[in-house]
C-alpha positions as CSV (number, residue, x, y, z in Angstrom):
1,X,109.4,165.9,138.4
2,X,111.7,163.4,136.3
3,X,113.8,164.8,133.8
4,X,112.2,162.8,131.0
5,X,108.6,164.4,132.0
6,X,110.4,168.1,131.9
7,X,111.6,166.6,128.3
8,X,107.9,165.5,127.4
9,X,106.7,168.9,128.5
10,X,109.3,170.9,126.8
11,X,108.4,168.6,123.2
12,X,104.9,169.4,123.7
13,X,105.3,173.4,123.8
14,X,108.8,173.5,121.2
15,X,107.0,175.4,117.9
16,X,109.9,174.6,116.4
17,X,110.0,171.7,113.6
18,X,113.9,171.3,114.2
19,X,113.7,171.7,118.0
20,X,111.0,169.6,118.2
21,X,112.7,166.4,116.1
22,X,115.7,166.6,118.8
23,X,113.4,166.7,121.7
24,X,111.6,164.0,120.4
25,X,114.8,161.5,119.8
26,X,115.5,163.1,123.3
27,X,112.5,161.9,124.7
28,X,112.6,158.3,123.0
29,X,116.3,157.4,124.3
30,X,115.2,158.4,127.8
31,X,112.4,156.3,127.3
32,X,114.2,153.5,126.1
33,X,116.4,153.4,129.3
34,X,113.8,152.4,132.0
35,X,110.3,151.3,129.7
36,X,109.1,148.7,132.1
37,X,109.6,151.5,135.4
38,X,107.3,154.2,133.9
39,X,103.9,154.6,135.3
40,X,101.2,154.0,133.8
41,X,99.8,157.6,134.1
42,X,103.1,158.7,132.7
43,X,102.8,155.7,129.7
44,X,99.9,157.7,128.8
45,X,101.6,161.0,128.3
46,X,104.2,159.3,126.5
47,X,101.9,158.3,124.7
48,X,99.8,161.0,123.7
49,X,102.6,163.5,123.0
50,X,105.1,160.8,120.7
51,X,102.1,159.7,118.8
52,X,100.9,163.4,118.0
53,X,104.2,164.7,117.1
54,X,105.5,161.9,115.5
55,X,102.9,162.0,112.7
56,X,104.1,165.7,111.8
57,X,108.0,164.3,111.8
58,X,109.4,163.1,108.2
59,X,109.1,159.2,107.6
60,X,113.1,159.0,108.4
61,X,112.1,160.2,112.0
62,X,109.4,157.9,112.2
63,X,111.4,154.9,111.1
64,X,114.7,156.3,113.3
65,X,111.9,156.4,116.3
66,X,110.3,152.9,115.3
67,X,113.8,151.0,115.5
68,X,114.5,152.6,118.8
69,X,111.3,151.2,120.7
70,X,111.1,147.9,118.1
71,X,112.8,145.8,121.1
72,X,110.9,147.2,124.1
73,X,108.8,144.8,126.1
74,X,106.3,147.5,127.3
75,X,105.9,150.3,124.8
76,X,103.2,153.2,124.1
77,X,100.8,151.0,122.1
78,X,99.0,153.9,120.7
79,X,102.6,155.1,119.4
80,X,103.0,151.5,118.5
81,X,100.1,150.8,116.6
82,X,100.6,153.7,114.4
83,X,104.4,153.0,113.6
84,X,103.0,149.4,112.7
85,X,100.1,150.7,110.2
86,X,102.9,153.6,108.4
87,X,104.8,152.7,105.5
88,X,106.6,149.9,105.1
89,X,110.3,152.0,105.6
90,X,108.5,153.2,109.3
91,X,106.6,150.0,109.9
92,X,109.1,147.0,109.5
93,X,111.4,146.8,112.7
94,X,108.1,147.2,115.0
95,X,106.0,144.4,112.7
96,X,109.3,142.1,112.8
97,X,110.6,142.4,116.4
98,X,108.2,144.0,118.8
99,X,107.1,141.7,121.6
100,X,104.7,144.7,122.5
101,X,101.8,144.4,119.8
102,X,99.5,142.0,120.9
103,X,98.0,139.0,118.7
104,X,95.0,141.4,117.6
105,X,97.0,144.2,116.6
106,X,98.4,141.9,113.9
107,X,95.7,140.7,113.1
108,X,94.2,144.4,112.3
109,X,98.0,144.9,110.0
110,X,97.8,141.5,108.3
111,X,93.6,142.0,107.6
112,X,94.5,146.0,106.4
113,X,97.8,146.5,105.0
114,X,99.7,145.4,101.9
115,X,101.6,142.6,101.0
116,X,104.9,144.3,102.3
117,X,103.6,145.0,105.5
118,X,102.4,140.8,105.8
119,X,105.7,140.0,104.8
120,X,107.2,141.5,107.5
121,X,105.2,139.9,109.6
122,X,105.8,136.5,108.2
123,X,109.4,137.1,109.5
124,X,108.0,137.3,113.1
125,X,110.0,135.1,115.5
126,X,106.7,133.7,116.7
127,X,103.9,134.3,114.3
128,X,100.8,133.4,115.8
129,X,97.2,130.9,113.7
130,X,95.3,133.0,113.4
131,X,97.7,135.5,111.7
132,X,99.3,133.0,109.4
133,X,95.4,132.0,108.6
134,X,95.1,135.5,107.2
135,X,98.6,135.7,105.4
136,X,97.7,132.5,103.8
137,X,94.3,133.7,102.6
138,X,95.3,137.2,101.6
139,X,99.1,136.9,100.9
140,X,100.3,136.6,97.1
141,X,103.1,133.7,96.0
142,X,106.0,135.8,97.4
143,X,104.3,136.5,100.8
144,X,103.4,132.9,101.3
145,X,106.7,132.1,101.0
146,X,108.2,134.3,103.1
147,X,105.7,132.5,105.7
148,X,106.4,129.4,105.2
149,X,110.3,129.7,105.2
150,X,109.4,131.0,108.6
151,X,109.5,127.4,111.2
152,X,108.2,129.6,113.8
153,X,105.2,130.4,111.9
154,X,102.4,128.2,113.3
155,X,99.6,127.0,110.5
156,X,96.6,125.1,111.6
157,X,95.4,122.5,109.0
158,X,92.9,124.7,107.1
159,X,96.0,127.0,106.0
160,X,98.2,123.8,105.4
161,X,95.1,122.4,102.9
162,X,95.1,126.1,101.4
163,X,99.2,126.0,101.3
164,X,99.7,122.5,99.3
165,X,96.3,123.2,96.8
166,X,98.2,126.8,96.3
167,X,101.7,125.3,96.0
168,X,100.8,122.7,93.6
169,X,99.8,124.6,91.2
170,X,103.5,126.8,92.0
171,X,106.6,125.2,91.2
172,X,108.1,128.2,93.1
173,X,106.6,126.7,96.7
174,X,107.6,123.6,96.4
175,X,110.8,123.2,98.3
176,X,109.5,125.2,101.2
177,X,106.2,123.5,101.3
178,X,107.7,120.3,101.4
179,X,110.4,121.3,103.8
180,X,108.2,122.4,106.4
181,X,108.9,120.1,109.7
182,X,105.1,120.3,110.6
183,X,103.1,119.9,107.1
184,X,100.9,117.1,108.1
185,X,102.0,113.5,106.6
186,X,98.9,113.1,104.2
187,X,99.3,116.8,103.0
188,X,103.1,116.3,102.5
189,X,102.2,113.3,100.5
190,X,99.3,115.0,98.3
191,X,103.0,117.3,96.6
192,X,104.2,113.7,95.7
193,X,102.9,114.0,91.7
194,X,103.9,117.4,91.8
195,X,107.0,118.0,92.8
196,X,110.7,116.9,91.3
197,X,112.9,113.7,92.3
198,X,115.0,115.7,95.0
199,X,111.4,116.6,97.2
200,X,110.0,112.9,96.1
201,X,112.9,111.4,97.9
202,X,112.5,113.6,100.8
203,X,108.7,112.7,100.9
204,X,109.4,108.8,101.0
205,X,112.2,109.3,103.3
206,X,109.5,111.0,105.9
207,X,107.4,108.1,105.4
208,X,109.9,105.7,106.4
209,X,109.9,107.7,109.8
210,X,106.4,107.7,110.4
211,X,104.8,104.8,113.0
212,X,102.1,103.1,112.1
213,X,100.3,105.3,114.8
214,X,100.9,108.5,113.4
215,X,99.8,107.1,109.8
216,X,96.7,106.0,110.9
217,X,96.2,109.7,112.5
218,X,97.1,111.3,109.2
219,X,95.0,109.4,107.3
220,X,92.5,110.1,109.8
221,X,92.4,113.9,109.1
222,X,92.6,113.4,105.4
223,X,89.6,111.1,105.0
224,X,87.1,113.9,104.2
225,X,89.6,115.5,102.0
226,X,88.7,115.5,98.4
227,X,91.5,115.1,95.7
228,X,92.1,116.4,92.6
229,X,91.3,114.3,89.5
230,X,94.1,113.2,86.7
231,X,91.8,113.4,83.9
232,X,88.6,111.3,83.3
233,X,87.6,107.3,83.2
234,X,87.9,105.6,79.8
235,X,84.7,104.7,78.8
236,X,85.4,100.9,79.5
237,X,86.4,101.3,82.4
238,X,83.3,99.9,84.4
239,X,83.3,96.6,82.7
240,X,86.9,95.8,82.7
241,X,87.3,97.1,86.1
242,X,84.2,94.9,87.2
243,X,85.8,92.2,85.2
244,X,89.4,92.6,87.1
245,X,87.7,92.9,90.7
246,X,86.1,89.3,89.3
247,X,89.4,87.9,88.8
248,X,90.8,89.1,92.1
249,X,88.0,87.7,94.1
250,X,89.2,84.7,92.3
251,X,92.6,84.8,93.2
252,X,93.3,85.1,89.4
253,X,94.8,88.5,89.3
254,X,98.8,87.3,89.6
255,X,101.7,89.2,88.8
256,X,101.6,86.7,85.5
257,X,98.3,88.2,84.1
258,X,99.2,91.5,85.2
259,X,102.7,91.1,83.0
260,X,100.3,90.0,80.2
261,X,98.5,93.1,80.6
262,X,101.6,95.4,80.6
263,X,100.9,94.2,76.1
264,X,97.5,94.6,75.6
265,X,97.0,97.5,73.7
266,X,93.7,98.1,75.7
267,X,96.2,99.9,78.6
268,X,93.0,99.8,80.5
269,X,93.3,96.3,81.7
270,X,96.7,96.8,82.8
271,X,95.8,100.1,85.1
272,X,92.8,98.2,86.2
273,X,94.7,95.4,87.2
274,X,97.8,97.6,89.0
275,X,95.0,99.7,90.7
276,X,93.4,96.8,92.4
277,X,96.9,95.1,93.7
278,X,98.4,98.0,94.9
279,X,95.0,99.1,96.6
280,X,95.2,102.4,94.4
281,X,92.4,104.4,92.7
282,X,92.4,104.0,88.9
283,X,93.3,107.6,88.4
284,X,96.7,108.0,90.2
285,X,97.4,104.9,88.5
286,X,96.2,106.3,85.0
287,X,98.7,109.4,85.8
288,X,102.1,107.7,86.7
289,X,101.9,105.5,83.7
290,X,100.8,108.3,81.0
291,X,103.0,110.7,82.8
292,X,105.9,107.7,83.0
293,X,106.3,108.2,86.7
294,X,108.9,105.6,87.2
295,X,109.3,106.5,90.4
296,X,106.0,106.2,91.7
297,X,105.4,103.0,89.7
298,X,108.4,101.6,91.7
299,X,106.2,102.2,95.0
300,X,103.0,100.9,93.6
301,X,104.7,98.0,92.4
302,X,107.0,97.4,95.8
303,X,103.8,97.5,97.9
304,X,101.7,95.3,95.6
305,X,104.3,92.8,96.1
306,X,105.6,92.2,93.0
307,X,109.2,91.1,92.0
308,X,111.5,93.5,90.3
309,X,111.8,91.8,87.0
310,X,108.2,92.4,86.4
311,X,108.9,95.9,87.6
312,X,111.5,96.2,85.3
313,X,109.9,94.8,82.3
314,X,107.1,97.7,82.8
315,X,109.7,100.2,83.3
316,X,111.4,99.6,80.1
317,X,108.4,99.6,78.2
318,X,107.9,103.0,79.5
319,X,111.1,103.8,78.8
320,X,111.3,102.1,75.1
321,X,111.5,105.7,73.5
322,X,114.3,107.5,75.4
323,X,117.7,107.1,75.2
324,X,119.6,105.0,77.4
325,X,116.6,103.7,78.2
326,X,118.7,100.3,79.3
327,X,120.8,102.9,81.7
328,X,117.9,104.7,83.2
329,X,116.2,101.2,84.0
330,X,119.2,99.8,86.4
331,X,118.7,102.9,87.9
332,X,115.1,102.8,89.4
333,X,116.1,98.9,89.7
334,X,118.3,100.2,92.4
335,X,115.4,102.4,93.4
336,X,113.6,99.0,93.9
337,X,116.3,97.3,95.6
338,X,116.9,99.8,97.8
339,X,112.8,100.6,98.6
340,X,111.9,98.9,101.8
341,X,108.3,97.3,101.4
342,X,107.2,99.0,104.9
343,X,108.1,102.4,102.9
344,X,106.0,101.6,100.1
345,X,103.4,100.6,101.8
346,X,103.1,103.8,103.9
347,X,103.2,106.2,101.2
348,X,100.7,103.8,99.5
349,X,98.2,104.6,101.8
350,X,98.4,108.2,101.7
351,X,97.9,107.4,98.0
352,X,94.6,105.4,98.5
353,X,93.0,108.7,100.3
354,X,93.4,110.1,96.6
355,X,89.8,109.9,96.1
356,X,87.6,111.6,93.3
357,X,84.1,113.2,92.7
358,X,81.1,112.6,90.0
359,X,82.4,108.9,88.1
360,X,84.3,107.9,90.8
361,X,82.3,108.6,93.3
């Protein structure tokens, strides 16, 4: 009989508590130096006896037991699923590092336990679909980002819609969101008029990557997807805009009328007029002009074609009630410069799946 068996045996009969917690370490480090040789009828035992007379040991036993058999390839899984299900100070090292629980024992944690328990999770080296599907859905702010600061965390595109309509309504998501090597294109371009100039720059500089190819297959998978409205149609709207869509059928609507608009008090000629030449809905154009989104002006305008004086004529209006407005003007005129057309154009079209409900529709 193996010495680790006479061990088991001995554990099973100690009555004492003290004994019985040095047997038991006993019997884990003997364990731990051959896992993958024991049979399977021996696996059981192990089984049977650790998991029974672990549950009487003191959480520091559990947890010194739990780091010990954290990095073994075959493990007691009866012994392992209840380590992973303990408290958090117990279940930790097996939820972060064992390669022993299988895909539906974490499922049964992440579906069960608390958030500290799907946190540790998240901080799996490989973190399976299905299991990020359910931290996504159940997991609070803090959670979520532990899973998404995670790259070997894979999300399929339902929990990548749920992540950016979560995250951009949290500041505190942002970077990671956006920093996230496989968000889809469309969805990394949906945190555009959300998030600050640092993660807008990072967002156009990923559009300048893309092929055409892989824009087409973005916007592909985004078609269906319904945005979210800035604000609601002026009540002209449906004349001018008719009116506009006259002109442009005319080939009247020219970067000179559109400059006349930028002074009509009426600003919605002007946003009816930018809409239809950068091929944007009226909304997002509604939102970067009452929001001043210089920025994003500079791509509507880049891909609409029009020269950077008229850019900057519109930017400075904008600007008319800020200091250094002259200053802060030569700087998104560098923007401009500097803004390759293709670029524009790209992020453009992620902008034109923008598309509303009820008035819109």
């Amino acid at each position: 009989m193996s010495s680790s068996l006479i061990s088991l045996i001995e554990l099973a009969k100690e009555p004492s508590s003290e004994k019985r917690r040095e047997l038991l370490r006993e019997v884990t480090s003997i364990f731990m130096t051959h896992p993958e040789e024991i049979a399977e009828a021996e696996m059981a035992l192990y089984d049977s006896v650790m998991s029974q007379l672990s549950s009487d040991m003191e959480s520091i036993v559990r947890a010194e037991i739990a780091n010990q058999i954290a990095s073994a390839r075959v493990a007691p899984l009866g012994l392992l699923r209840r380590l992973a299900s303990d408290e958090i100070e117990v279940a930790e090292p097996i939820l972060t590092r064992s390669k022993a629980l299988t895909e539906s024992d974490l499922m049964h944690v992440v579906e069960t336990k608390g958030q500290e328990h799907l946190r540790a999770v998240s901080r799996r080296e490989d973190v399976p679909e299905s299991v990020s599907g359910v931290i996504v859905r159940r997991g609070d702010d803090d959670t979520l980002h532990t899973l998404l600061s995670n790259e070997g965390a894979r999300l399929s595109r339902a929990s990548n819609e749920e992540v950016v309509q979560r995250a951009q309504a949290n500041p505190a998501l942002h970077e990671v969101v956006v920093n996230r090597k496989d968000l889809p294109a469309d969805l990394m371009n949906d945190m555009y008029f959300v998030v600050e100039s640092k993660l807008r720059e990072r967002i156009i500089a990923e559009n300048a990557k893309l092929d055409p190819t892989l824009v087409e297959q973005a916007i592909s998978k985004s078609r269906d997807k319904v945005a979210v409205a800035y604000g609601s149609f002026p009540d002209d709207y449906e004349q001018i805009s008719k009116d506009v869509g006259l002109l442009r059928q005319n080939n009247k609507l020219t970067p000179q009328l559109l400059a006349k608009y930028m002074r009509d008090p009426n600003p919605t000629y002007f946003l009816c007029a930018l809409s239809q030449m950068a091929e944007i809905d009226f909304l997002t154009a509604k939102h970067l002009c009452e929001k001043k989104e210089i920025d994003a002006l500079a791509i509507a305008c880049k891909a609409a074609g029009l020269d950077k004086a008229l850019f900057l004529t519109y930017a400075m209006i904008m600007l008319s009630d800020q200091q250094n407005a002259m200053g802060k003007a030569a700087e998104y005129g560098q923007l401009y410069t500097d803004l390759p057309r293709d670029t524009a154009l790209r992020t453009i079209r992620f902008w034109r799946m923008r598309r509303v409900g009820g008035h819109a529709a």
